[in-house]
N, C-alpha and C positions, 0 to 999 in steps of 0.2 A: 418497423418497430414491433416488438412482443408488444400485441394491444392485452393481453388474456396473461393473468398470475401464471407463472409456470411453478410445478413439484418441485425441483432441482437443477442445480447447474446441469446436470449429466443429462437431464430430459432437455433441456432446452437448447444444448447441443444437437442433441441427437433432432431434434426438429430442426434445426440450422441445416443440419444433413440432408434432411429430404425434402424440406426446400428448396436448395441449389448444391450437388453433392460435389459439381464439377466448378463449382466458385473457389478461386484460393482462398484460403484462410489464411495464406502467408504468402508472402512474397518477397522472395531473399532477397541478397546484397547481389550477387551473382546473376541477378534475371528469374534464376529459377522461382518456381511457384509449388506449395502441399495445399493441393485442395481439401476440401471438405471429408469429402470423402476416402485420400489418403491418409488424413488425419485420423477418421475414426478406425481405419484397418490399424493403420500401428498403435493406437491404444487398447484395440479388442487384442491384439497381440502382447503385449505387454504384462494386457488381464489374465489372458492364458499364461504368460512365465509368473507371474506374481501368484495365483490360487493353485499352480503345478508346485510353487515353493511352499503352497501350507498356508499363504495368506486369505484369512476371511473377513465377516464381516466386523469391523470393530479393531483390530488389530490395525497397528501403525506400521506406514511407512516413508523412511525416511529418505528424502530426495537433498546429497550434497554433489553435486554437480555444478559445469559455467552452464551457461544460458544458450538453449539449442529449442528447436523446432522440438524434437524428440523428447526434453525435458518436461514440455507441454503434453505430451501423449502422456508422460506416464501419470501426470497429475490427473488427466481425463482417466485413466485405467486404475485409479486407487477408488475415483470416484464411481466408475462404476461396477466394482466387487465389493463397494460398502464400507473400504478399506478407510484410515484416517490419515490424510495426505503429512507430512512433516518436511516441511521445505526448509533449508538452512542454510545458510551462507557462503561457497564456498572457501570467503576467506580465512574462514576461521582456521585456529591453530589449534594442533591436538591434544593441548587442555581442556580448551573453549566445547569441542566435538565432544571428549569424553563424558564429560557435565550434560550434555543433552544425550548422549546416548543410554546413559546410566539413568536419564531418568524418564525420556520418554519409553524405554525398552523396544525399540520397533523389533518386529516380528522380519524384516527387508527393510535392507542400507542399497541405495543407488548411490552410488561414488566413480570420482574419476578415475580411471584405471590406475592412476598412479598411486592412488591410496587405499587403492584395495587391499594393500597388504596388512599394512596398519590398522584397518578400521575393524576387517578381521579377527585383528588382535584386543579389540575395544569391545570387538560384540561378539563373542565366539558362538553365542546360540543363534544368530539369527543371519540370513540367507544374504550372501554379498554379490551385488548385481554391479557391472559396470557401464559407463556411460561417458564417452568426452565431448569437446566441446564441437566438435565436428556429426555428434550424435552416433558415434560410431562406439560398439563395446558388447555385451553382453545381454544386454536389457534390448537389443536388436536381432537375438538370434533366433525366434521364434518364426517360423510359417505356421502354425496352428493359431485360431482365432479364439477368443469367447467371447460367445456372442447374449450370453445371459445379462443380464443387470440386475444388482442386489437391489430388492426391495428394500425402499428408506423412507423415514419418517422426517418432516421437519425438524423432531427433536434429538435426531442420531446423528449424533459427532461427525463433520467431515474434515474435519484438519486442527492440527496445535501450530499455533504460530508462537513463537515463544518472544517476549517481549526485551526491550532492550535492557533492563537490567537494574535502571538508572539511579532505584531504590533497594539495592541487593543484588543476590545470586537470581537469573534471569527466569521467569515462571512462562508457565505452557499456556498460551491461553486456547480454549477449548470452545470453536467456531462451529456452527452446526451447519446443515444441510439448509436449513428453514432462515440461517444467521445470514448466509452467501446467498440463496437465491432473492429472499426479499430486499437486499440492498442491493445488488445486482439489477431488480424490478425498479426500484426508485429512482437508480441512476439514470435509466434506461429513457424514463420520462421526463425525467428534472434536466436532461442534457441533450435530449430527443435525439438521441444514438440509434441510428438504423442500419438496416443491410445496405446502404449506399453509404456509407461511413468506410475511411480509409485512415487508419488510426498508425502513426507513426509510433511503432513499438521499442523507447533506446532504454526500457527503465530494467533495472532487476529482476528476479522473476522466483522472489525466494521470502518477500514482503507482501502486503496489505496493495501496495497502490501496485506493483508493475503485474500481481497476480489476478489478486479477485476484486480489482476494479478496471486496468486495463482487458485481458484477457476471459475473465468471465462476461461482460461486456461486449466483448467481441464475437465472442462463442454465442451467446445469448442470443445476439441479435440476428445473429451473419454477418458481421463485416468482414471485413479482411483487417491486415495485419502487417505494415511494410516493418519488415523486421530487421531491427541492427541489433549486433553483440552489447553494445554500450552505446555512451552518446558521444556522438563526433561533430562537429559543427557542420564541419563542408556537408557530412552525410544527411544531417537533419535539410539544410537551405536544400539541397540536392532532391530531397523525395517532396517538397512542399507545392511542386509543381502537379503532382500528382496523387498530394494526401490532400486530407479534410480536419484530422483532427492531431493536437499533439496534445499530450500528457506527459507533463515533469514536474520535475523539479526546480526550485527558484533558481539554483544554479545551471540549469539550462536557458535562463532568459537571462541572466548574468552573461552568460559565455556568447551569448546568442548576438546580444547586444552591441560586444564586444566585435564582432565582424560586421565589416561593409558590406558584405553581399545582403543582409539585414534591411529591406525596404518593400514598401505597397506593394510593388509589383512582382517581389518574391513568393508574398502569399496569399495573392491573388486569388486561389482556390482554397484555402482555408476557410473551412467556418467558425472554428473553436481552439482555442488554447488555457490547456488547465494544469494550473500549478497548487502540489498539494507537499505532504511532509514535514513542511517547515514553513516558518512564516517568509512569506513575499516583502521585498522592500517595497515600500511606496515611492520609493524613485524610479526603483526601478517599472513598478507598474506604469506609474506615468511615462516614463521614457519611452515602454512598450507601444505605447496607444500613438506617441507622438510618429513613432516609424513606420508602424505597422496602420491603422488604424484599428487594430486590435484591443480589445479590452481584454487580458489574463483572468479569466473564470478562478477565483481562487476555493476552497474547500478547506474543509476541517473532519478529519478520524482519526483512527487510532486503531492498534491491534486489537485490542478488547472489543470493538463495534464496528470497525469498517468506519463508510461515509457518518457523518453526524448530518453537516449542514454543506447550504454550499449558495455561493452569490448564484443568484438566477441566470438564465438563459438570455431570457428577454427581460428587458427590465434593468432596474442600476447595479451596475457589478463596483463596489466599495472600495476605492484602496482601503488595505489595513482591516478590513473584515474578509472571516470565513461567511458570509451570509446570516440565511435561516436555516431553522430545522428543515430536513427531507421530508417529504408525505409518509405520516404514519410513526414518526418517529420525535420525541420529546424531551426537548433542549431546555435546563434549566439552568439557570443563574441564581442561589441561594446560599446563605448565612453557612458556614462550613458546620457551627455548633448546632444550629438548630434546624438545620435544610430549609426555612423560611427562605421563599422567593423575594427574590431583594430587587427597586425598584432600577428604574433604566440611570446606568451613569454609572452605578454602582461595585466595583470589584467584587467575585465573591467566587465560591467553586461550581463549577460547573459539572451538569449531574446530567446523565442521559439514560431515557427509558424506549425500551421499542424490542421490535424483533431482531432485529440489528445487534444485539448487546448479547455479548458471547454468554457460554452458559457456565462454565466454570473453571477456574485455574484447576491444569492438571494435577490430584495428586494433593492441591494444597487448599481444603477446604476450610482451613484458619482463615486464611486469606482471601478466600472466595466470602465469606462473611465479611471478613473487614470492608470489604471495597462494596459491597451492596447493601442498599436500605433494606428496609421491610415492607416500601411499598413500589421495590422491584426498579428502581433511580440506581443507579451504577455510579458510583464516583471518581470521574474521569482521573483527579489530582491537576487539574488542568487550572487555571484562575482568568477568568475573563467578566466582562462585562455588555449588554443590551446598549446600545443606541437608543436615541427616543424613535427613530424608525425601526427597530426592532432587529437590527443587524447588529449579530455577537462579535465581538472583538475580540479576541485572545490575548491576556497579559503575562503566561507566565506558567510554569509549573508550581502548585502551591510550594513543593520544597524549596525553589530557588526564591522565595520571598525574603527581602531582609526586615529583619525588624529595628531600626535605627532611631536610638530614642524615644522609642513608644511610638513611631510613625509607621506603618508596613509601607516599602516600598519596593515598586515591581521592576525586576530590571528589563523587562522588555520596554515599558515605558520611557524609561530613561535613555536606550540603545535608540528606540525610535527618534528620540532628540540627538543625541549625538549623529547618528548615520544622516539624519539634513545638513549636515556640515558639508559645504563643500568638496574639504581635504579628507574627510570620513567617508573610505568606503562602506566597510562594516563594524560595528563595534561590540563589543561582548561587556558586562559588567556582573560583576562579583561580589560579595559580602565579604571585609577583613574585619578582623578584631577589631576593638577601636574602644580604647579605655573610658571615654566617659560615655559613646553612646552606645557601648554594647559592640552592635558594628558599626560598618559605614561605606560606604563604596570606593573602590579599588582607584585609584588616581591614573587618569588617561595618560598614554603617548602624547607627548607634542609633537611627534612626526605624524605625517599621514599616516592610516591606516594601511594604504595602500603599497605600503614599501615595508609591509608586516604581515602581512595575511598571504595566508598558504591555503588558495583551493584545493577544497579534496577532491579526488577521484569521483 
């Protein structure tokens, strides 16, 4: 484990290097393995095509690529020329693209070949790198090295992550050097994640949880990295003989569930399973423990902060809570009007303060005042409430609150009664019109849920 703060993601790579330079850092589908030290030559290469194209410190770039080995390199090569990483989906459509292209203006577009033409057409000033999923493109053609690293501050930009949208057109949020290494630090401790860690890597690599908390993590500490494109069932039970930790989503222990090869003796060398993104069913946690003897580590973050809290290691892991606050970091539950801390039981918004908590939306400094206090509390938009053991619950996004007859009521709350049913797999609930109470909630299927719901991808 990193016992000692480290500068930045990119130094505490580069000590992962000289550490153990011939340790994988990945290890494919295929057998093959990219050590440590292959890893760092193809991002000091990368470094060289990216500052040969004009990129310095401070200028973005934008990574819309699938999810490869190489993809990772080049996020370590923005990181170390000082550059500002811009990771993006590659599902998006070339509406969805142009919107972010037009406003973060990256300086370097990494794209799939095939859209290289287009994207060209969206950013005529700035330099078109290509990259597929086989890591194979342009952004591979360099044998010259740089071997320099920009000087960085905790307080200098390393990446925009731009958020889902949920309330408008989608904003950049603005993650620092000092944002990713000390949450990176906490995780490190709160999960006791070390260089003998084998972390099953099936998540995205263009978000918060599959970047800079599986992968900065990984890099951070030295582990390795058994790497799949997505997530597969066969392929997750398949490497648990030989991982230690998994990191998903609740729809991974959903799916997971769902298969027979799912038993004690599958995970026999597992020591951790953490599910973050979206709330966990408490059936389904239960279920998990009953098969596995596994307890589901669950968490709570956000683009805006990274990690917030998280059920502990040792100790009781909650159905239906995200934990505690992380070391160093401060989790409040208070009055939305008045930010007064409101006592345990109680709903209210929840407010985070720390180094963890981004420094500003791109570009939209209205905004960047709406959403922070004056005594540095950031406002999630998130509504939850404290246990009398002091474990945060999450009820809801404050928009999706209804107000029904002068009562607020939360639909996670109510989703959580519904999904104990039985015949309820999952359930979703909504606010309609409702002439005498204002609103009122949306009137359930009498069929199962289960002969209605459409897993996503």
């Amino acid at each position: 484990m990193v016992q000692q703060p480290f500068g930045s993601i990119y130094s505490a790579f580069l000590a992962s290097v000289e550490r153990h330079p011939h340790k994988p850092a990945f290890e494919l589908g295929d057998g093959a393995t990219v050590t440590y030290a292959d890893l760092l030559v193809d991002a000091q290469r990368i470094a060289h095509l990216l500052t040969q194209a004009g990129v310095t410190s401070g200028d973005r770039v934008a990574c819309h690529v699938k999810k490869s080995v190489r993809a990772v390199a080049a996020y370590i090569a923005v990181l170390q020329i000082g550059g500002i990483y811009l990771p993006l989906n590659p599902a998006y459509t070339g509406t969805e693209l142009q919107y972010f292209l037009d406003d973060a203006e990256p300086v370097a577009v990494v794209v799939d070949p095939v859209d290289a033409a287009a994207v060209r057409d969206m950013t005529p000033d700035a330099a078109i790198f290509t990259l597929d999923a086989q890591g194979m493109g342009t952004l591979a053609a360099s044998e010259t090295k740089r071997i320099e690293a920009a000087a960085v501050t905790d307080d200098d930009p390393a990446a925009i992550l731009y958020t889902s949208g949920t309330t408008g057109r989608s904003k950049g949020a603005v993650l620092t050097h000092g944002n990713l290494a000390s949450n990176c630090q906490a995780l490190l401790e709160a999960w006791e994640y070390t260089d003998q860690d084998r972390l099953i890597h099936a998540l995205p690599i263009f978000h918060i949880h599959g970047l800079f908390v599986a992968i900065n993590m990984s890099l951070a500490a030295g582990a390795t990295m058994l790497w799949m494109e997505g997530f597969d069932v066969d392929g997750i039970v398949d490497r648990f003989d030989t991982a230690t930790v998994l990191m998903g989503v609740p729809t991974f222990y959903t799916r997971l569930l769902a298969s027979d090869r799912l038993n004690r003796e599958a995970v026999s060398n597992m020591r951790l399973f953490i599910s973050g993104s979206a709330p966990l069913r408490t059936a389904d946690f239960k279920a998990f423990e009953e098969r596995t003897g596994h307890q589901i580590l669950e968490r709570y973050g956000m683009t805006e902060t990274g990690m917030n809290t998280t059920n502990p290691y040792r100790g009781e892991r909650r159905p239906g809570s995200v934990g505690q606050a992380l070391p160093g970091v401060e989790v409040l539950v208070v009055d939305p009007k008045t930010a007064e801390p409101l006592p345990a039981g109680q709903i209210g918004s929840i407010e985070v303060r720390g180094p963890n908590v981004f420094d500003r939306y791109w570009r939209n400094p209205d905004k960047t005042r709406e959403e922070q206090r004056d005594n540095g509390f950031f406002i999630t938009g998130d509504q939850g409430y404290y246990d009398a053991d002091g474990y945060l619950h999450i009820s809801g996004r404050s928009k999706d609150m209804i107000i029904s007859g002068g009562y607020n009521v939360y639909p996670k709350e109510v989703e959580q009664l519904l999904d104990e049913h039985p015949q309820v797999l999952e359930s979703a609930v909504i606010g309609v019109p409702h002439a005498d109470l204002g609103k009122a909630l949306s009137p359930c299927s009498s069929q199962p849920m289960a002969q209605h719901r459409r897993i996503p991808n």
